[in-house]
C-alpha positions as CSV (number, residue, x, y, z in Angstrom):
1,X,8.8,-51.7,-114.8
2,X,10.4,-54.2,-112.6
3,X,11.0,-57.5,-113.8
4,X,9.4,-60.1,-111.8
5,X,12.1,-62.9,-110.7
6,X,11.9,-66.4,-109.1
7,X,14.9,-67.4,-108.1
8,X,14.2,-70.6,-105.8
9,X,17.0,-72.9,-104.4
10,X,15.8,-76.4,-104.6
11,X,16.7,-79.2,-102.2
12,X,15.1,-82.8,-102.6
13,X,14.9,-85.4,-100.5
14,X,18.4,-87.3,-100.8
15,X,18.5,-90.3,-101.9
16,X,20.5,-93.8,-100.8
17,X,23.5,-94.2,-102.9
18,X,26.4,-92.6,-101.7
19,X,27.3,-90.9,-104.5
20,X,24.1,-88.9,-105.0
21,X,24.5,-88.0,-101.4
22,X,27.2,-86.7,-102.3
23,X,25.9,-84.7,-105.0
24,X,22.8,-83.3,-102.8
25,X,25.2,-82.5,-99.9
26,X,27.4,-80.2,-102.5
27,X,23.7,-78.5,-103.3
28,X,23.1,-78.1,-99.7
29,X,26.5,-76.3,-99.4
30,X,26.2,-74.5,-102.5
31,X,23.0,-73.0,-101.2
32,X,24.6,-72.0,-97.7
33,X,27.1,-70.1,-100.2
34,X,24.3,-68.6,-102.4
35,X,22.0,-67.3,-99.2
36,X,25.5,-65.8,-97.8
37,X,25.5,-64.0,-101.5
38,X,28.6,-65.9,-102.4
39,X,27.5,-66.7,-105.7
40,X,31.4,-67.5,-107.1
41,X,31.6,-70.2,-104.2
42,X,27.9,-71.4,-104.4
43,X,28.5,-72.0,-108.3
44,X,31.3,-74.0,-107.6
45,X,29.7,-76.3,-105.6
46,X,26.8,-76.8,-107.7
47,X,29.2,-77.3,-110.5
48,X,30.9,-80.1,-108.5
49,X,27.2,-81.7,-108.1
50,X,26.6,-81.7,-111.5
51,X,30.1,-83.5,-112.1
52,X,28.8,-86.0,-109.5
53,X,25.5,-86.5,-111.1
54,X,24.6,-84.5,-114.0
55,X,20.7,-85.6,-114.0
56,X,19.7,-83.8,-111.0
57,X,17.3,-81.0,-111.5
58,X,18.6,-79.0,-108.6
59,X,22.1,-78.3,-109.9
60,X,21.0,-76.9,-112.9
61,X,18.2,-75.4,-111.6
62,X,20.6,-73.6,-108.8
63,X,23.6,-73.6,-110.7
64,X,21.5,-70.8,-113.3
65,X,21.0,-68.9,-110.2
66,X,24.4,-68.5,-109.2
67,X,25.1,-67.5,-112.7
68,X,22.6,-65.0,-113.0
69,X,23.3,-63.2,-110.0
70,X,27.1,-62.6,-111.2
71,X,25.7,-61.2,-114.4
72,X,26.2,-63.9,-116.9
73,X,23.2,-64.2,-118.4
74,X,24.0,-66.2,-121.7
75,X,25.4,-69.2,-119.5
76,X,22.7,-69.1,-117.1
77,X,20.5,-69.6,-120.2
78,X,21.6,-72.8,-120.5
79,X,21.4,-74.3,-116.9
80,X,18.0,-73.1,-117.0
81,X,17.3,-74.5,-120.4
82,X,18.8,-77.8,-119.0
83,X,16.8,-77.7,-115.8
84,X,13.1,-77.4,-117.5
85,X,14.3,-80.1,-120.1
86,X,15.0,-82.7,-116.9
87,X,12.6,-81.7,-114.8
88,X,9.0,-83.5,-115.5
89,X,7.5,-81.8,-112.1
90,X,5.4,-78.8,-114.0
91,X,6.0,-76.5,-111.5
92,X,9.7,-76.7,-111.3
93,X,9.5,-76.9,-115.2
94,X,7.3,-73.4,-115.1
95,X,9.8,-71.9,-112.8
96,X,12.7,-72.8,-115.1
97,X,11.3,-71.1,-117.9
98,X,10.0,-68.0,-115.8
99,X,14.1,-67.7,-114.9
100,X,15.1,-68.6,-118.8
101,X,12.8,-65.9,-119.6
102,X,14.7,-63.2,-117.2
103,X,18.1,-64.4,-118.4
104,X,17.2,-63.7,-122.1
105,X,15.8,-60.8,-121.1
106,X,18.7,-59.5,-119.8
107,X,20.2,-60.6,-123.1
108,X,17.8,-58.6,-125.1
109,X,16.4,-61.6,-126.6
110,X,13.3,-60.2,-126.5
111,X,11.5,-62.5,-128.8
112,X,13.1,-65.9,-127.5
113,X,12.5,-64.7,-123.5
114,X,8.9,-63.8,-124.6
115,X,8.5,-67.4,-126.1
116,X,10.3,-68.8,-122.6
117,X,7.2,-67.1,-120.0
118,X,5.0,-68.3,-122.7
119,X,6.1,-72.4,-121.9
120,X,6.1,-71.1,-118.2
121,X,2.4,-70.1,-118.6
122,X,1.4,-73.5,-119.9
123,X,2.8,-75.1,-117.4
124,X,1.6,-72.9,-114.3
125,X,-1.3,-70.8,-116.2
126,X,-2.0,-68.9,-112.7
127,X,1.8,-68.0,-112.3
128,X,1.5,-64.2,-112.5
129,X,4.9,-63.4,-112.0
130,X,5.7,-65.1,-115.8
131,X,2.3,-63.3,-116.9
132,X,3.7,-59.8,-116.1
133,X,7.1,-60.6,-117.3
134,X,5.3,-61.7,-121.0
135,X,3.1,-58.8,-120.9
136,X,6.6,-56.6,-120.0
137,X,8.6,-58.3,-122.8
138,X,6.0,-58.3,-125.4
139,X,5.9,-54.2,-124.6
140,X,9.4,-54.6,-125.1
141,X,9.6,-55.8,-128.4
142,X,6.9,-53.6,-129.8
143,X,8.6,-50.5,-128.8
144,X,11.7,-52.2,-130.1
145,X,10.0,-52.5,-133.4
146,X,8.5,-49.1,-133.0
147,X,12.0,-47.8,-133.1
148,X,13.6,-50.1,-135.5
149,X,10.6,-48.4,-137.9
150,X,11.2,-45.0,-137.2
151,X,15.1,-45.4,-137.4
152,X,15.0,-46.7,-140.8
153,X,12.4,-44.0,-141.6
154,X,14.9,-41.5,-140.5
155,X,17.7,-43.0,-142.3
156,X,15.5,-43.5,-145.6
157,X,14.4,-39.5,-144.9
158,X,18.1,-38.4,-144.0
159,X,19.0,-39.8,-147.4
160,X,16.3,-38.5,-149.2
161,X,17.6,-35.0,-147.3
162,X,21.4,-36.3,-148.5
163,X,20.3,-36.4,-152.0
164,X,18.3,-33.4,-152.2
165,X,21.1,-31.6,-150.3
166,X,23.4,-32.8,-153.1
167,X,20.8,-32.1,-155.7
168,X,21.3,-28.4,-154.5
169,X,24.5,-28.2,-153.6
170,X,25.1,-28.9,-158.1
171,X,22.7,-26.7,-158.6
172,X,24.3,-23.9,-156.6
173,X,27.7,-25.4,-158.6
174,X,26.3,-24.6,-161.3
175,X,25.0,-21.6,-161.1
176,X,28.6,-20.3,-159.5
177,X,30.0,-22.0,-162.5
178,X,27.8,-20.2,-164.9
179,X,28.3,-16.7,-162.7
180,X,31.6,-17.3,-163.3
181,X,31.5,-17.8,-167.0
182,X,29.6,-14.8,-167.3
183,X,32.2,-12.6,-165.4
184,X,35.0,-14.3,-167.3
185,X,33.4,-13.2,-170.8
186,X,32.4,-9.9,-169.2
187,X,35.7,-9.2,-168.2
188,X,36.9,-10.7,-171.5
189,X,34.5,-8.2,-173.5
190,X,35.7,-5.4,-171.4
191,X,39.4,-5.6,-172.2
192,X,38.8,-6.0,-175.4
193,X,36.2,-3.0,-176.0
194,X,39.6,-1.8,-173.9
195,X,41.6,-3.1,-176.7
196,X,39.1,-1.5,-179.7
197,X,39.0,1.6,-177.6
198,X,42.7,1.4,-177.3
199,X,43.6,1.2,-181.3
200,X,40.7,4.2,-182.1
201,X,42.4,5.9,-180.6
202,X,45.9,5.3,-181.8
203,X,44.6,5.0,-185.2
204,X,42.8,8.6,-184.4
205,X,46.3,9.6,-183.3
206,X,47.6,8.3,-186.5
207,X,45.2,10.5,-188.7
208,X,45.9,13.1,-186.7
209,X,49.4,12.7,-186.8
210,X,48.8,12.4,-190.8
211,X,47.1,15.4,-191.1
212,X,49.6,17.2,-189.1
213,X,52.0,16.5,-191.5
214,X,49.7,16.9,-194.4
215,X,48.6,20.6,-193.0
216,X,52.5,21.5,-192.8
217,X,53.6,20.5,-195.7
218,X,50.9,22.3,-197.4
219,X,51.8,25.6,-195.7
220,X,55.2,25.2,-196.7
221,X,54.4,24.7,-200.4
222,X,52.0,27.8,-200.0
223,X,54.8,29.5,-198.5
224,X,57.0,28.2,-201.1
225,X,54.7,29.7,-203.6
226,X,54.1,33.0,-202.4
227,X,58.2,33.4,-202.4
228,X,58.9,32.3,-206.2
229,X,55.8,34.6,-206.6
230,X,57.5,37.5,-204.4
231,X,60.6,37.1,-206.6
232,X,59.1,36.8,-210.1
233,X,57.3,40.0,-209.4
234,X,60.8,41.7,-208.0
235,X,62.2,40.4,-211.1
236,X,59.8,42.1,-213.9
237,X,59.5,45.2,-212.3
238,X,63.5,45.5,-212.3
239,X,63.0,44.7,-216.4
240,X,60.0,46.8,-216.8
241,X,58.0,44.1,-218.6
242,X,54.6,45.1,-219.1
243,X,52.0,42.8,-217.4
244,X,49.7,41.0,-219.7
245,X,46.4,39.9,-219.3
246,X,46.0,36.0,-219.4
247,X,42.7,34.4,-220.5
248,X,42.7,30.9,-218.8
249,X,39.8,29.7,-220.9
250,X,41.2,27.8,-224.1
251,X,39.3,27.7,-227.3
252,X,38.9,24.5,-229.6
C-alpha cells in the first residue's frame, strides 16, 4: 500500500507590521527552496520565520515538510504537532494531523499515528486521504500484533523444544552412563573370572605338581623295597636258611 501524503505549503495573506512581513517573506522563500527540492535551504528559512515570529501556522506547518522530506521524521513530528495546536482553521488543523500521522508512521508509531488520522478525521470527516492512511495503519498494527503473538508462541514453543531437548539429551546421559557402568562391571567380572580361571589353574598345576612328586617318591620307596627284598633273599640262600611259613593273623 502507498501511503497517502499531503504535504501543502501554506502562504497567508501578510500582514502590516514589518516584522511579520518579514517572517512571511522568509516562508515565501523557503517555499521557492522547497518546490526547487532544496529541502536543507527551504528549512532554514522557515526556521528563521519562526525565530521572527514563532505563532505563525505556516512555519510550522512548512517547516514539518522540509523535515520530512530529508527523512527526519521524529523532528518533523513536532512542527506538525505544533502546527495543529496553533492553527484554529479545521482544515489546516486536519491536514496537520494527516502529516503527524505519516511522520509517526514512518517512525513505526503505529498506535500514536493511528490516533493522529483519527483527530484528522474529526476535523475533515470527508478527507479520504487520512481515512486510507487509518485504515492502512490500523492493518499495520494488527499484523504487528499478529507477529508479536506468534513470535512469543515460537519462543514459548522453542523453549518448550529447549527443555524437552535437554530432558533427552539426560536421558541419553544417562543411559550412556549406565551402558558404561555395565561394561565397566562386565569387564570387571571378566578379568576377574580371568583371575579365578587364572589360580585354578595354578592351584591345578600345584596338585599336579604334588602328585608328581608324591607318584616319584612312591616309586622310589617301591624300588627301595624290591632292592632290600632282592638282597635279603641273596642273603638266605647264601646261608641256606630254610623259609618259614608266616601266619599274619595274631591270636588273643
Amino acid at each position: 500500500m502507498k501511503i497517502a501524503a499531503k504535504f501543502i505549503l501554506i502562504l497567508s495573506f501578510i500582514p502590516s507590521m514589518v516584522w511579520s512581513q518579514s517572517a512571511y517573506q522568509e516562508i515565501r522563500e523557503g517555499n521557492e527552496a522547497y518546490n526547487s527540492n532544496n529541502f536543507i535551504k527551504a528549512e532554514n528559512f522557515y526556521r528563521e520565520s519562526m525565530r521572527k515570529d514563532a505563532d505563525i501556522v505556516e512555519n510550522s506547518f512548512n517547516l514539518g515538510d522540509a523535515l520530512y522530506r530529508q527523512g527526519k521524521y521524529e523532528e518533523s513530528s513536532k512542527f506538525f504537532q505544533a502546527a495543529a495546536a496553533k492553527s484554529e482553521d479545521k482544515e489546516l488543523k486536519s491536514k496537520a494531523y494527516h502529516n503527524l500521522g505519516n511522520s509517526l508512521l514512518k517512525e513505526k508509531k503505529l498506535e500514536e499515528s493511528i490516533e493522529a488520522y483519527k483527530r484528522a478525521l474529526i476535523n475533515n470527516p470527508k478527507d479520504e486521504d487520512s481515512r486510507y492512511n487509518y485504515a492502512y495503519a490500523k492493518q499495520q498494527l494488527q499484523q504487528q500484533q499478529e507477529q508479536q503473538q506468534q513470535d512469543q508462541k515460537d519462543d514459548e514453543n522453542k523453549e518448550e523444544n529447549k527443555d524437552e531437548q535437554q530432558e533427552q539429551e539426560n536421558k541419553d546421559q544417562n543411559q550412556e552412563n549406565k551402558e558404561e557402568e555395565e561394561q565397566k562391571d562386565q569387564e570387571q567380572q571378566e578379568e576377574k573370572s580371568e583371575e579365578d580361571k587364572k589360580e585354578e589353574e595354578e592351584k591345578k598345576q600345584q596338585q599336579q605338581q604334588e602328585q608328581q612328586v608324591s607318584r616319584e617318591d612312591a616309586e622310589r620307596i617301591l624300588e627301595a623295597l624290591n632292592q632290600d627284598e632282592k638282597e635279603l633273599q641273596e642273603k638266605l640262600k647264601k646261608q641256606k636258611i630254610k623259609k618259614v611259613d608266616i601266619d599274619i593273623e595274631k591270636d588273643w
